[in-house]
C-alpha positions in Angstrom: 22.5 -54.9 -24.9 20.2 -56.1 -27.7 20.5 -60.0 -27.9 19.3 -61.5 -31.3 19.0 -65.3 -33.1 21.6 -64.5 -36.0 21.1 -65.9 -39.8 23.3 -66.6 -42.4 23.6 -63.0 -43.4 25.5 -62.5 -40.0 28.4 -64.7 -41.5 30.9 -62.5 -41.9 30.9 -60.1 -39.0 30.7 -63.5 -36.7 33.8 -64.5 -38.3 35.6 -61.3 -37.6 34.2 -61.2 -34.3 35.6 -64.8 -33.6 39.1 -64.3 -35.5 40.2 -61.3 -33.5 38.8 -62.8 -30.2 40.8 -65.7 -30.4 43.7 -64.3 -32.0 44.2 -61.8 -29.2 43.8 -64.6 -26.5 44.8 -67.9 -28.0 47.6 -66.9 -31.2 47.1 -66.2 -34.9 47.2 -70.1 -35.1 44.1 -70.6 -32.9 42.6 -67.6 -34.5 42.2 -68.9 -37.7 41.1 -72.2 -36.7 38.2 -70.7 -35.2 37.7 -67.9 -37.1 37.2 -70.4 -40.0 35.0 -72.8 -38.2 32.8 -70.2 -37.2 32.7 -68.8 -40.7 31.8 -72.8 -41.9 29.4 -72.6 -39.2 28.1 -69.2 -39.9 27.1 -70.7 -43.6 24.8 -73.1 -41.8 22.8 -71.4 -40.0 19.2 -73.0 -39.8 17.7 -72.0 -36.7 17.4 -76.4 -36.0 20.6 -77.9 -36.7 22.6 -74.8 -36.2 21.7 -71.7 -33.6 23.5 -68.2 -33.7 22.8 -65.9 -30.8 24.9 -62.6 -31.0 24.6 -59.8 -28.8 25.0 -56.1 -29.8 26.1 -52.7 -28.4 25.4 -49.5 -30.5 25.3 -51.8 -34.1 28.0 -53.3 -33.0 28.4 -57.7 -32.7 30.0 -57.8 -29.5 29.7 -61.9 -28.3 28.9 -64.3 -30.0 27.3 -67.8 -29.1 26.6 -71.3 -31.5 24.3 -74.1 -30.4 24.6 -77.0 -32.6 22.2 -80.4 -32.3 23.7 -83.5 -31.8 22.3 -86.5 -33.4 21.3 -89.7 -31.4 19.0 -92.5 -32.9 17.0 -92.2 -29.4 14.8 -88.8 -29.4 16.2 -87.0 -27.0 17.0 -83.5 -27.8 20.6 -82.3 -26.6 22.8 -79.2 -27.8 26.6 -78.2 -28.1 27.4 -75.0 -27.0 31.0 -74.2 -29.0 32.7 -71.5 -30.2 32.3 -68.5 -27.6 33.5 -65.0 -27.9 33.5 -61.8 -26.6 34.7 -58.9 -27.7 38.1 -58.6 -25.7 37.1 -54.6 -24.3 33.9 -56.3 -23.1 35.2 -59.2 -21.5 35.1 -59.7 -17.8 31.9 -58.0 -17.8 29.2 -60.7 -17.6 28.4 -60.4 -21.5 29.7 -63.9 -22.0 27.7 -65.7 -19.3 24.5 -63.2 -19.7 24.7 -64.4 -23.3 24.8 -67.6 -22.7 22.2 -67.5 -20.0 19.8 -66.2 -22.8 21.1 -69.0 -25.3 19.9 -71.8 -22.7 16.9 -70.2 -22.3 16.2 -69.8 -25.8 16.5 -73.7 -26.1 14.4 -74.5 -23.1 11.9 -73.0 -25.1 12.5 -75.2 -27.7 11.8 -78.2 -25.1 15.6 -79.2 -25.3 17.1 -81.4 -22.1 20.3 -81.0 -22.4 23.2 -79.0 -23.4 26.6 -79.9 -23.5 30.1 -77.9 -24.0 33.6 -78.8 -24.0 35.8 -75.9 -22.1 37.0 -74.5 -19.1 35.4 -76.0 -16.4 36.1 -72.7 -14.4 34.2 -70.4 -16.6 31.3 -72.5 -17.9 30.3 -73.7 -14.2 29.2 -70.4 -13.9 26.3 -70.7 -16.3 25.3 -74.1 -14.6 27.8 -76.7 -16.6 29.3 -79.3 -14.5 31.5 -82.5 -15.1 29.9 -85.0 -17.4 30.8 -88.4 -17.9 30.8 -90.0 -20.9 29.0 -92.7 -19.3 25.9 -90.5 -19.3 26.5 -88.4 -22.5 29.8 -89.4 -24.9 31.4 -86.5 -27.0 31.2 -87.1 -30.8 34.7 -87.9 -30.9 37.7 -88.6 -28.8 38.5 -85.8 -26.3 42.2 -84.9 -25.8 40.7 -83.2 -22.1 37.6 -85.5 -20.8 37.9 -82.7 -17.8 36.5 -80.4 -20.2 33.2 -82.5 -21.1 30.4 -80.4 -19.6 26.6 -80.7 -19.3 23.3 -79.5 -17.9 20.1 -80.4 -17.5 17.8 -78.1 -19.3 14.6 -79.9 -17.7 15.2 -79.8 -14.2 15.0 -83.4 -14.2 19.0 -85.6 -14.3 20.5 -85.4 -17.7 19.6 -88.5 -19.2 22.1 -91.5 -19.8 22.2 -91.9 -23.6 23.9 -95.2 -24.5 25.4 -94.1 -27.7 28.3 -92.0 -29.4 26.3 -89.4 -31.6 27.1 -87.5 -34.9 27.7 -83.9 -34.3 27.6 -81.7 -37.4 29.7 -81.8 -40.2 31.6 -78.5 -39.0 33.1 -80.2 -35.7 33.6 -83.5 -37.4 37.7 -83.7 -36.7 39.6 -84.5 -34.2 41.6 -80.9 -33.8 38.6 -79.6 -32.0 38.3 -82.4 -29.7 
């Protein structure tokens, strides 16, 4: 497995990648709606606002991670984690989680103290996400499933308690991903 920080020229294999993925799990419906916000997100890759970690088999994009900052007025750094996908013959192998493992370490590096997702509590508790309240950390925008809210401490310390809503990017500002 060869794990690398994609760039912009990544764009449309990560869109294939995350079109079939959810396609073949979710419906053509779902499909789309990812595949196209990974494609807007794809297009934005900066390495700061927006991280792409993909993993690869023989040349080949098999899983696919985004990190993207959110924006609080205090300092604190904190991260999405949102869209995932693994190629369907490769999942229920550990890709997924070993992929995300590497993205969390990738922004401890980067001094980050928190990331954040909004899933399946089931499968993203075993990469350390737990329930978060919004009392500690609010989503951008109204969740339809507050069970799904996840966070963890990237510090070792609690995740802080940030008193604010913040601004997400652009590419999960509406409500259908929420």
């Amino acid at each position: 497995m060869n794990y690398q920080i994609l760039d912009k020229s990544k764009q449309k294999e990560v869109t294939e990648l995350f079109t079939s993925v959810f396609t073949t799990s979710e419906g053509e419906k779902e499909g789309v709606l990812i595949g196209n916000l990974s494609s807007e997100l794809a297009s934005s890759i900066d390495n700061e606002e927006t991280i792409c970690i993909g993993v690869y088999e023989n040349e080949s994009l098999i899983g696919c991670i985004f990190f993207t900052r959110l924006k609080f007025i205090s300092p604190v750094q904190v991260y999405m984690l949102a869209p995932v996908a693994v190629s369907t013959e490769y999942q229920g192998k550990g890709i997924g989680q070993a992929l995300i493992n590497y993205g969390l370490n990738e922004l401890k590096k980067r001094s980050v103290s928190a990331a954040v997702t909004y899933g399946d509590p089931s499968f993203y508790s075993k990469v350390g996400f737990r329930a978060l309240s919004e009392k500690v950390i609010q989503a951008p925008l109204k969740l339809s499933m507050p069970i799904g809210w996840l966070g963890q401490s990237l510090t070792g310390e609690p995740i802080p308690t940030i008193n604010e809503r913040p601004r997400c990017v652009k590419e999960f500002n509406d409500p259908v991903y929420w």
